[in-house]
C-alpha positions, 0 to 999 in steps of 0.5 A, a space after each residue: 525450531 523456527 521452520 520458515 521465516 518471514 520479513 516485512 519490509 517497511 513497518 508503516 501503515 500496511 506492514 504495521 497492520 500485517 505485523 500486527 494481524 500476524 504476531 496477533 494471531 499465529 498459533 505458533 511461532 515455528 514461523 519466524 517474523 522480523 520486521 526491517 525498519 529504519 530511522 525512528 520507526 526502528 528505534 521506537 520499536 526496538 524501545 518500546 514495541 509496535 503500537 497498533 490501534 483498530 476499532 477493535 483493540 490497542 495492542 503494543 507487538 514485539 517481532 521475533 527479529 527486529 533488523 535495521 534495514 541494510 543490516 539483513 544478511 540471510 534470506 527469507 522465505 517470505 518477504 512482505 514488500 511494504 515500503 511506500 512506491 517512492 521508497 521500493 527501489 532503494 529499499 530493495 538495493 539496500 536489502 538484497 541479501 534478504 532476497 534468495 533463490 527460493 524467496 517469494 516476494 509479494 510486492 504491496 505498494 499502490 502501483 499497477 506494475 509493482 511486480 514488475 518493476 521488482 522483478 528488474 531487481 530481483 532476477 532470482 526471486 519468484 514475485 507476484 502481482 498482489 494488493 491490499 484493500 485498507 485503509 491504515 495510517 501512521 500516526 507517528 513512528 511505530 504507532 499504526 492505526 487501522 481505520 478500515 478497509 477488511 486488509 483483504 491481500 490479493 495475489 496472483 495465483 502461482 503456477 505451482 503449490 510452493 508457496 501454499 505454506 504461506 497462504 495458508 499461514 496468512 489465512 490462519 493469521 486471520 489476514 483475508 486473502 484471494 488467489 486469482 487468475 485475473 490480477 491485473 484486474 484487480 490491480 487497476 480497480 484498486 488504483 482506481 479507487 487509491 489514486 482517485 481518492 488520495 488526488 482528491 482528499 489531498 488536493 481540496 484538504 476533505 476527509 472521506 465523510 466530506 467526499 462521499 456527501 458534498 456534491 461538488 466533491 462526488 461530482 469531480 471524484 466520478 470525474 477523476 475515476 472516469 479518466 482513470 478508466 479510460 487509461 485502464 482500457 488502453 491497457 486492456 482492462 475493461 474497467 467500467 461504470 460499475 466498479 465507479 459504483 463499487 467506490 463509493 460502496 467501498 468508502 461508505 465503510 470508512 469512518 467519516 474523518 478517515 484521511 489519506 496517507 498521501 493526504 497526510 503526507 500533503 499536510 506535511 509538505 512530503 510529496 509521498 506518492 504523489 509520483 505514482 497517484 498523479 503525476 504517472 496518471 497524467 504521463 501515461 494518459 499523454 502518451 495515449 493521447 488522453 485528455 484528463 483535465 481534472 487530474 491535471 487542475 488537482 496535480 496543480 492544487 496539490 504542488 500549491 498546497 506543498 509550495 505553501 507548507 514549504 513556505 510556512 515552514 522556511 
């Protein structure tokens, strides 16, 4: 008898991963684990299972539920909220019968006010302030491949015990994660280092390898992560030079040809989350009467580079 459920919403390169990481490792499966999908990623699954490919392993996952999204009518315990920041709102209207009074919802997307904004759909559900540290691509639907980055979830720490059962049954599913108190911290350092590097990589075309060696490309990526923290301390987070340095600590453990998911959404003429990395960057430094000249000649870069698909495509 299953005792909890847990939904993942959005089987891409983070949900992939966490699906993969947990049907992998459980000890049991008194925890039931649906995925919830759409479109072809649905189909392939449904066919032929979940595809997850890591420096490590190859392995085809099947979740105890596979739901359709929209067709959900029963609410879980846990919902894993995964779906790219372009695609969280509609896919929560589409959804809301998963979402309960007693659900806990840890919102994933790369936004510093995730949480926020789900919270002004769901006034039942208890949601937290969480990211992820990774790095994991889609190489067509229902096939994910983790290039790096530890999956590391942060969350913001609850007020009460509740919700210690799911902790707990990520940790044991191998999936690293930290209850903090300063999560709005964290939340910013890793936009800093997602916005800045996904801007980059898709603007000038450059894999990791290319930006953590070509002068050029060091030089304007400081450039880009200095006026990102100039709009972090407007909001009261005391970012800094050191958590510069800590970037390009952290892509030095990706491999070299490691892309963006933005970056590849780029190459495809698909705009992604381009509203969230670039162009909310440069609106909100507006309002705070911020200068962010480079983030402004990338923005322009990348428009050009989707006009050019557009065009090739027609």
């Amino acid at each position: 008898m299953k005792v909890k459920s847990i939904a993942i919403l959005g089987i891409g390169g983070v949900g992939g991963f966490l699906g993969a990481k947990i049907l992998s490792n459980r000890k049991n499966d008194e925890i039931k684990i649906d995925f919830i999908s759409r479109g072809t990623t649905y189909d392939t699954i449904k066919s032929k299972g979940l595809l997850f490919t890591s420096p490590e392993k190859e392995e085809v996952l099947m979740p105890d539920g596979l739901i359709l999204s929209g067709e959900g009518n029963v609410a879980y315990d846990l919902v894993i909220l995964a779906t790219k920041s372009q695609s969280m709102e509609s896919a929560i209207i589409e959804n809301k019968s998963i979402f309960g009074e007693n659900t806990l919802v840890l919102p994933l997307q790369n936004m510093v006010n995730a949480a926020q904004s789900v919270r002004t759909l769901l006034d039942k559900s208890e949601v937290l302030d969480a990211c992820i540290y990774l790095i994991s691509n889609v190489l067509e639907p229902g096939h994910i491949k983790h290039l790096g980055g530890p999956g590391k979830v942060i969350i913001g720490k609850p007020s009460t015990d509740k919700y210690n059962w799911a902790f707990e049954f990520l940790a044991k599913c191998e999936v690293p994660l930290s209850l903090v108190e300063d999560v709005s911290t964290h939340l910013w350092k890793k936009f800093l280092f997602i916005s800045s590097l996904g801007t980059l990589s898709a603007a000038y075309d450059v894999n990791f390898g290319d930006i953590r060696t070509k002068p050029e490309l060091i030089k304007c990526w400081r450039s880009l992560m200095a006026e990102l923290i100039l709009l972090a301390q407007k909001h009261g987070i005391a970012l800094g030079d050191s958590d510069i340095e800590a970037a390009f600590e952290m892509i030095s453990n990706f491999p070299y040809t490691a892309k963006s998911s933005f970056q590849l959404d780029i190459e495809r003429g698909i705009k992604g989350e381009k509203e969230t990395l670039v162009d909310e960057v440069i609106k909100n430094s507006h309002n705070y009467d911020l200068a962010c000249p480079v983030y402004i000649e990338l923005e322009e870069k990348i428009s050009k580079r989707l006009s050019n698909v557009s065009a090739t495509n027609t």
